[in-house]
C-alpha positions as CSV (number, residue, x, y, z in Angstrom):
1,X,127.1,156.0,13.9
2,X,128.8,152.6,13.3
3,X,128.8,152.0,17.7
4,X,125.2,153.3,17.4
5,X,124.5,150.6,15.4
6,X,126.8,147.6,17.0
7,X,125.5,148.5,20.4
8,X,121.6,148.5,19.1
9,X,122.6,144.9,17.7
10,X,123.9,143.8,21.0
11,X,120.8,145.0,22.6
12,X,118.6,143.2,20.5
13,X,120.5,139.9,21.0
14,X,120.6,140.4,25.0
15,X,116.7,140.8,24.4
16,X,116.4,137.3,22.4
17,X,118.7,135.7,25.2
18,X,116.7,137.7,27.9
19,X,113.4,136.5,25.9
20,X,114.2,132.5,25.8
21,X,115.4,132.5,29.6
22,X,111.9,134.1,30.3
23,X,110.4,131.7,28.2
24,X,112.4,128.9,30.2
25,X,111.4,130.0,33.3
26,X,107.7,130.5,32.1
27,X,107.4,127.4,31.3
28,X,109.3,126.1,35.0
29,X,107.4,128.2,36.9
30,X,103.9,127.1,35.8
31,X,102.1,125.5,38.4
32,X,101.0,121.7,37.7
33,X,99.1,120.0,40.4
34,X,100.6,117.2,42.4
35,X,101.7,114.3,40.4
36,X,102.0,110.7,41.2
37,X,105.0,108.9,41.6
38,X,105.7,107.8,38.1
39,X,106.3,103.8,37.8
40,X,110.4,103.1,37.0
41,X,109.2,102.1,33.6
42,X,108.3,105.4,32.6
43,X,110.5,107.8,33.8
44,X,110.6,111.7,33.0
45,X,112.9,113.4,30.6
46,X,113.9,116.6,31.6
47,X,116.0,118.1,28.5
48,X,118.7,120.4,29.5
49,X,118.0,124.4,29.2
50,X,119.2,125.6,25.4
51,X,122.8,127.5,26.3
52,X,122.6,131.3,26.6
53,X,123.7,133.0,23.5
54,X,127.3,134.3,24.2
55,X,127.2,138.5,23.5
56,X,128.3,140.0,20.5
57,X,131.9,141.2,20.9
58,X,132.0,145.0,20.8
59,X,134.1,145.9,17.5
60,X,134.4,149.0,15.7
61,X,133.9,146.9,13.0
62,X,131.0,148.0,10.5
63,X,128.2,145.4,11.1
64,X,125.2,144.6,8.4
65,X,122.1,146.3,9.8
66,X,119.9,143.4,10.6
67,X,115.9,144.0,10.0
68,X,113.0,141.7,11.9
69,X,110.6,139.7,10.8
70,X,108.3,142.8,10.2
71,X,110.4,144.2,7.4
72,X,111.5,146.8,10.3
73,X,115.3,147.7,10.9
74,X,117.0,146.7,13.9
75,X,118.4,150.4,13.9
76,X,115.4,151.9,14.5
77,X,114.8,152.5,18.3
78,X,110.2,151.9,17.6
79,X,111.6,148.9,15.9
80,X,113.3,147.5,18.8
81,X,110.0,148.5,21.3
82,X,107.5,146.7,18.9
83,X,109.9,143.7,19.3
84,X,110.2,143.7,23.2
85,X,105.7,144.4,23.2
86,X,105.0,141.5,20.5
87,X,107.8,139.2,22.9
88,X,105.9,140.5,26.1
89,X,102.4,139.7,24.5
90,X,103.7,135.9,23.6
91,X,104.8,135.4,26.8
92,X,101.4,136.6,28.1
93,X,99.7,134.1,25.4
94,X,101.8,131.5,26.4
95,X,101.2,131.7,30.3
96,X,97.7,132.2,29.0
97,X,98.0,128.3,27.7
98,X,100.0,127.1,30.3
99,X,97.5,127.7,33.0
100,X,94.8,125.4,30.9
101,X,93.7,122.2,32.3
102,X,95.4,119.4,30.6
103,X,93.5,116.9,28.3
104,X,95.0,114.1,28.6
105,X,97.2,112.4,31.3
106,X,100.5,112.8,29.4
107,X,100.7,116.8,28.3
108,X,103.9,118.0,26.0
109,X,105.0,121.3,27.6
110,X,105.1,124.1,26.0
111,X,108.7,125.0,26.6
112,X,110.9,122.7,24.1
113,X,112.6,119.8,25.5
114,X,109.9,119.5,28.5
115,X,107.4,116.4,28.8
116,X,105.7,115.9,32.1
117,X,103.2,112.7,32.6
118,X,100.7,114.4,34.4
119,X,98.2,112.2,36.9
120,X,94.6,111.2,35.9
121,X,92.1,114.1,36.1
122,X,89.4,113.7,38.8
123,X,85.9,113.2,37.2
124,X,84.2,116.8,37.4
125,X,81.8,117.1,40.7
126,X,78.3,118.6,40.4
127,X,77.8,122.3,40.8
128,X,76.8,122.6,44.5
129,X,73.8,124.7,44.5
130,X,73.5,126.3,48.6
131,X,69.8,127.4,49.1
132,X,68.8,130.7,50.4
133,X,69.4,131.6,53.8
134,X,66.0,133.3,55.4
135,X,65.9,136.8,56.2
136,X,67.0,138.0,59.8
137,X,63.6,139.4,61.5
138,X,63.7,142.0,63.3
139,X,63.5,142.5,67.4
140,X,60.8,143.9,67.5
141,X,58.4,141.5,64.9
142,X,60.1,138.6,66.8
143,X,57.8,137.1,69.5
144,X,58.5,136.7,72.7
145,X,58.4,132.8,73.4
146,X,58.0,131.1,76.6
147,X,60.1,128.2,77.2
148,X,57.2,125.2,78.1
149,X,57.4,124.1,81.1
150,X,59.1,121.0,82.7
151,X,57.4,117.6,82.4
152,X,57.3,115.7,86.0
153,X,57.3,112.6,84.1
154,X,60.8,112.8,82.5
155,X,63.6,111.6,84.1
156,X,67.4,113.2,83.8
157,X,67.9,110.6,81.7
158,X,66.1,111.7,78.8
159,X,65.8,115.4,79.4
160,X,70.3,115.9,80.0
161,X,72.0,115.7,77.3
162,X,75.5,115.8,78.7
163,X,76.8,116.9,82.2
164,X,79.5,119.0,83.1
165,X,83.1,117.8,85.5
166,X,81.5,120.4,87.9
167,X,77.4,119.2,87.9
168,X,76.2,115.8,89.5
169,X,73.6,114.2,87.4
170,X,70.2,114.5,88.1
171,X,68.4,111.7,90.1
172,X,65.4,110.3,88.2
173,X,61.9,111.6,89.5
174,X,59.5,109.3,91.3
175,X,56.2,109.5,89.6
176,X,53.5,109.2,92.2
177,X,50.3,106.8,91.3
178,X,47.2,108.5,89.8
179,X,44.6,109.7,92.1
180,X,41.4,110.1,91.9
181,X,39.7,113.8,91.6
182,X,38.6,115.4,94.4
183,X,34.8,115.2,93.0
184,X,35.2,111.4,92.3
185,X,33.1,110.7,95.6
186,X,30.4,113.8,94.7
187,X,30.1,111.9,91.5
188,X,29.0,108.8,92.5
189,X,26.6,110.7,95.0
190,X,25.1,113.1,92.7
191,X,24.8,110.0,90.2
192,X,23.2,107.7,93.1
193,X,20.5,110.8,93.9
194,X,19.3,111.6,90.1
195,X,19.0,107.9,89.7
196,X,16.6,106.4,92.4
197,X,15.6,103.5,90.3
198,X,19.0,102.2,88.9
199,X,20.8,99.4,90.9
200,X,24.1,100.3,89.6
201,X,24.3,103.6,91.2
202,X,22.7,102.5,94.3
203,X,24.7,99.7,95.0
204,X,28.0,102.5,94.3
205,X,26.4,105.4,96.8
206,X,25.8,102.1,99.5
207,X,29.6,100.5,98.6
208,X,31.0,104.6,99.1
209,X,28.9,104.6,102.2
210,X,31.1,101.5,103.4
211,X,33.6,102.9,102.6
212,X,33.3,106.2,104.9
213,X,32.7,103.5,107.8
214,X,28.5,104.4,107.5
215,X,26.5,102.1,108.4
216,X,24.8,100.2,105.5
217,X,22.6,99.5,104.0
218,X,20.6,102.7,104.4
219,X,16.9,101.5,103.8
220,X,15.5,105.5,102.7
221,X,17.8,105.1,100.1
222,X,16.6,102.3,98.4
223,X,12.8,103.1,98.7
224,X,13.1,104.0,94.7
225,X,14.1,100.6,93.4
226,X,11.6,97.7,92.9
227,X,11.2,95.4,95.8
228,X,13.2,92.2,94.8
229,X,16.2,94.8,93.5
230,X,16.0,95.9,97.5
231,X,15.9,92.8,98.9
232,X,19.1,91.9,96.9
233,X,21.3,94.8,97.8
234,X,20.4,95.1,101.2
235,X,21.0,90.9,101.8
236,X,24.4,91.4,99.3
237,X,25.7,94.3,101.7
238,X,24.3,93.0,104.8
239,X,26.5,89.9,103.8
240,X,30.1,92.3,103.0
241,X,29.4,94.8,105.9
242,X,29.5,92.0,108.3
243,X,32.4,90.3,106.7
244,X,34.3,93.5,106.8
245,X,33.3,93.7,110.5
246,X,34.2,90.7,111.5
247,X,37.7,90.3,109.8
248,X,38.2,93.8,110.9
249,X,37.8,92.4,114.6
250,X,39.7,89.2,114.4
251,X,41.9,88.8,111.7
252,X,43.4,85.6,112.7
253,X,40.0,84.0,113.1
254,X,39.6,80.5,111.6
255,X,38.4,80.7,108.1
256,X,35.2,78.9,109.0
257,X,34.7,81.6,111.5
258,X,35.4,84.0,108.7
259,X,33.7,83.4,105.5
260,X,30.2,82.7,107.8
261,X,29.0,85.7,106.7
262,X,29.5,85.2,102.9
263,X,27.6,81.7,103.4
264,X,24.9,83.3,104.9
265,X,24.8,85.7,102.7
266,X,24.6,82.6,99.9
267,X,21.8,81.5,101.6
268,X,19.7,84.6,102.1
269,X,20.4,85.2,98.3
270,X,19.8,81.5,97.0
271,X,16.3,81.5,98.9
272,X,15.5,84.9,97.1
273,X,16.0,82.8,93.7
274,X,12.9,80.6,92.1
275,X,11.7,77.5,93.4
276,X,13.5,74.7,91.4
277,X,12.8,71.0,91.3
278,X,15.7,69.4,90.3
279,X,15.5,65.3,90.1
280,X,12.4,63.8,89.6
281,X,11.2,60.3,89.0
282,X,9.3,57.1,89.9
283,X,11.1,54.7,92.6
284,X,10.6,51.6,94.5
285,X,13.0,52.4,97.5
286,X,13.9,56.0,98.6
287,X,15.8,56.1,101.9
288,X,17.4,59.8,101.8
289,X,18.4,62.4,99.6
290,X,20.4,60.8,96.7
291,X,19.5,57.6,97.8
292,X,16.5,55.7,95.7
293,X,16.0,53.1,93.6
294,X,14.5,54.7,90.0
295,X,12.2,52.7,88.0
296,X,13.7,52.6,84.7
297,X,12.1,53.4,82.4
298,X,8.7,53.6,83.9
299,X,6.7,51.1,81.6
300,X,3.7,48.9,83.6
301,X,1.3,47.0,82.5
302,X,-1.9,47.3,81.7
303,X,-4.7,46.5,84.3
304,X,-2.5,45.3,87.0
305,X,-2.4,47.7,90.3
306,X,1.3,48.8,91.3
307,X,2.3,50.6,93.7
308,X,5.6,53.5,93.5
309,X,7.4,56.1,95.1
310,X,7.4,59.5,93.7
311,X,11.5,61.2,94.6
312,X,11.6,65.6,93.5
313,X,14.5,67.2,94.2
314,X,14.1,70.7,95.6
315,X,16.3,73.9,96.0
316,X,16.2,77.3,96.6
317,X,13.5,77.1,99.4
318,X,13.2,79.1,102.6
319,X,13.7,77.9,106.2
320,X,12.6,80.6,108.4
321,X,14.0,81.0,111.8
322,X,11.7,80.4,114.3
323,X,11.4,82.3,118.7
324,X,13.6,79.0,119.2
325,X,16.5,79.3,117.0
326,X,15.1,76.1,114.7
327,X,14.6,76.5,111.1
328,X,11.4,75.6,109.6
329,X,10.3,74.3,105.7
330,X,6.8,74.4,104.4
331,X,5.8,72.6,101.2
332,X,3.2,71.9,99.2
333,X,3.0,69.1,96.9
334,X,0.5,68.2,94.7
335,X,0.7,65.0,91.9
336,X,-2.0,64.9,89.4
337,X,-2.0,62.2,86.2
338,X,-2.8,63.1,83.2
339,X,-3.8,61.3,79.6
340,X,-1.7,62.1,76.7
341,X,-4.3,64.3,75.2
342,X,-4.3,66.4,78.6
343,X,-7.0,65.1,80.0
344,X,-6.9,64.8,84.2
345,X,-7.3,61.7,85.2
346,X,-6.3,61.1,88.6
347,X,-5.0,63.3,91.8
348,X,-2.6,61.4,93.4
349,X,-1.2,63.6,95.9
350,X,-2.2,66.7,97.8
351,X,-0.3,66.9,101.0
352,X,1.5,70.0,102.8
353,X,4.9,69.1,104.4
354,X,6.5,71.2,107.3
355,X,9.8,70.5,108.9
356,X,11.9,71.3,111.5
357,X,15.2,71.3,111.9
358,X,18.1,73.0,114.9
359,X,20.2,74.0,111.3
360,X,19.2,75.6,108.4
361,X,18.4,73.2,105.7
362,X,20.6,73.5,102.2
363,X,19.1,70.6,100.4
364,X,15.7,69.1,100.5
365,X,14.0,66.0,99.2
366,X,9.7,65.0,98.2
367,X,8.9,61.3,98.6
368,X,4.8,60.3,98.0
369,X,4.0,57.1,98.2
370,X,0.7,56.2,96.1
371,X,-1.0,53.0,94.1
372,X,-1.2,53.9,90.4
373,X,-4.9,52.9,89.0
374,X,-5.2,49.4,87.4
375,X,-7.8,50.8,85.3
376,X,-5.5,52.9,83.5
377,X,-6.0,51.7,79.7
378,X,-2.9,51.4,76.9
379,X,-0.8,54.5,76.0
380,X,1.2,57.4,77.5
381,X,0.4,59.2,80.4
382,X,2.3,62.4,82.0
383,X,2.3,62.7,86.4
384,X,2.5,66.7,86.6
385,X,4.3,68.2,89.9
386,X,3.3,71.0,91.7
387,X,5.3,72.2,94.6
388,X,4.9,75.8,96.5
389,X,7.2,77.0,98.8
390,X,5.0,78.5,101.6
391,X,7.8,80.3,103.8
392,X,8.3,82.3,100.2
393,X,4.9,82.0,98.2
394,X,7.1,80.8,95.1
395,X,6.0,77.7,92.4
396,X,7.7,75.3,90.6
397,X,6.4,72.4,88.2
398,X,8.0,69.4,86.4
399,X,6.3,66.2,84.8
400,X,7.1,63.1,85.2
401,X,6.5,60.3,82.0
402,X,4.9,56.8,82.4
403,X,3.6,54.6,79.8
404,X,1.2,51.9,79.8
405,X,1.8,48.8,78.2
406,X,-0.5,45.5,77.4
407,X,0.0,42.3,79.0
């Protein structure tokens, strides 16, 4: 009985030592996270392990039977099992703490004689929230997809994103220049047919024509536009038909050789214009065109007889080629004075002028020599022109002002 009870002691001391070595180690083997180097000021204490409780000799001696803090004695074998499940729960609870976050940078351990300086905690990061991933469809709800299909345009530049040791990078693609559709020309002829009376299309059906290498104009295609429309296209591509023709024969012709056909083509279309009278006054000397004396201003007096020279400028008048190559001008002129209030009072000029000439004329002149009347009385008067061209049945009118003065 007495070695029952002496060995039961010594078990219950090996279980205390066993207990505070566990605890030792507990508190060893719980895993802190990295710390930094501490600074040489603040260096950590590490106290030294408490010594293992030597074991109770084995005596025969009688020993006191020893009873826990439970009131329980150590005798008792359920005694001694409590103990070990109430250490083995503390240990639990104290692993249980150990594995808390610290709250401060400096934590006490919880095994005596232990104080680590722990580094500062990293501020808390927010909860990453991952969305939803959608749901795999099936084969057979997936479409089928073509892949679109390849731009000309782009080059391998911008359509390769990386090339392999074992591929040669693409050359970039030559874009050819735009052409027209096939029915561009069909177009212009359909456009040219349902419009008979519109210039624009005409002159685009006559200038496609041209282009074909048809002869143009083509009169029975122009019967639907007004006369003076027809007379201007077919002089305008009279005028680039023979410039094409002629530069098509010779280019290395002189250029006066070469634009010919445009000036004659000026010509044909400045004598389809009006009549205009450009310059027009009274003189005392006229010797050519530009070349006069002007009386300025035109103030005479009163009941005194005086005799002038009338000077109109005229353009855009026809000379018409004649069996003998010579170009002739027919004009008619008449002067006629009149009062202030409108009244005719005098005809001073009524004459028809014709003129040839070996070239055709570009700039043309009106001199009339005539006595005013000396009974012309004080005040204003007006000398109206009148000048026709005959070749081209067309009229133009000016005035010219005088006044009358007292001596």
């Amino acid at each position: 009985m007495i070695a029952h009870t002496t060995s039961g002691a010594a078990l219950i001391r090996s279980a205390a030592g066993g207990f505070g070595m566990l605890v030792l180690l507990a508190g060893c083997a719980q895993p802190t996270p990295p710390a930094r180097p501490a600074p040489p000021s603040q260096p950590v204490p590490i106290a030294p392990p408490p010594a293992k409780p030597a074991p109770a000799p084995t005596t025969t001696a009688p020993a006191a039977p020893e009873q826990n803090t439970a009131g329980l004695s150590a005798n008792d074998p359920q005694s001694v099992e409590r103990r070990a499940a109430a250490q083995a729960k503390a240990i639990e609870e104290l692993l249980a703490a150990r594995s808390e976050p610290p709250a401060d940078n400096a934590v006490a351990d919880s095994t005596p004689g232990i104080t680590e300086a722990l580094p500062p905690t990293p501020p808390a990061l927010p909860p990453t929230r991952l969305k939803p991933l959608p749901p795999i469809p099936s084969p057979a709800a997936t479409p089928s997809v073509e892949p679109p299909p390849e731009d000309p345009t782009k080059t391998a530049s911008n359509t390769a994103l990386s090339v392999g040791a074992d591929q040669t990078p693409a050359r970039p693609v030559q874009v050819a220049p735009q052409r027209q559709p096939e029915g561009f020309a069909q177009q212009i002829e359909d456009r040219a047919r349902q419009n008979p009376r519109d210039v624009v299309a005409q002159l685009d059906g006559q200038l496609l024509g041209l282009i074909r290498g048809q002869s143009v104009p083509t009169p029975e295609t122009l019967t639907g536009l007004a006369a003076d429309d027809r007379e201007l296209l077919t002089t305008l591509l009279d005028g680039i038909s023979n410039f094409r023709a002629a530069v098509a024969t010779d280019p290395n012709m002189l250029m006066t050789r070469k634009i010919q056909p445009l000036v004659a083509m000026a010509d044909r279309l400045k004598s389809q214009a009006d009549l205009t009278l450009g310059k027009a006054m009274l003189c005392t000397n006229v010797k050519t065109f530009g070349l006069y004396t002007p009386i300025d201003p035109p103030r005479f007096t009163a009941m005194t007889p005086v005799e002038v020279i009338s000077y109109v400028e005229v353009s855009n008048f026809v000379s018409k080629p004649d069996d003998q190559n010579q170009f002739t001008t027919r004009l008619h002129q008449d002067l006629v004075l009149y009062s202030e209030s409108g009244l005719a009072v005098k005809t001073l000029d009524n004459s028809n002028v014709n003129e040839t000439s070996r070239s055709q004329r570009h700039d043309y002149f009106l001199a009339k020599k005539f006595w005013l009347p000396p009974g012309l009385g004080v005040g204003r008067y007006v000398i109206k022109v009148t000048v026709v061209d005959q070749n081209a049945a067309h009229v133009a009118e000016t005035t010219i002002p005088i006044s009358i003065v007292a001596k």
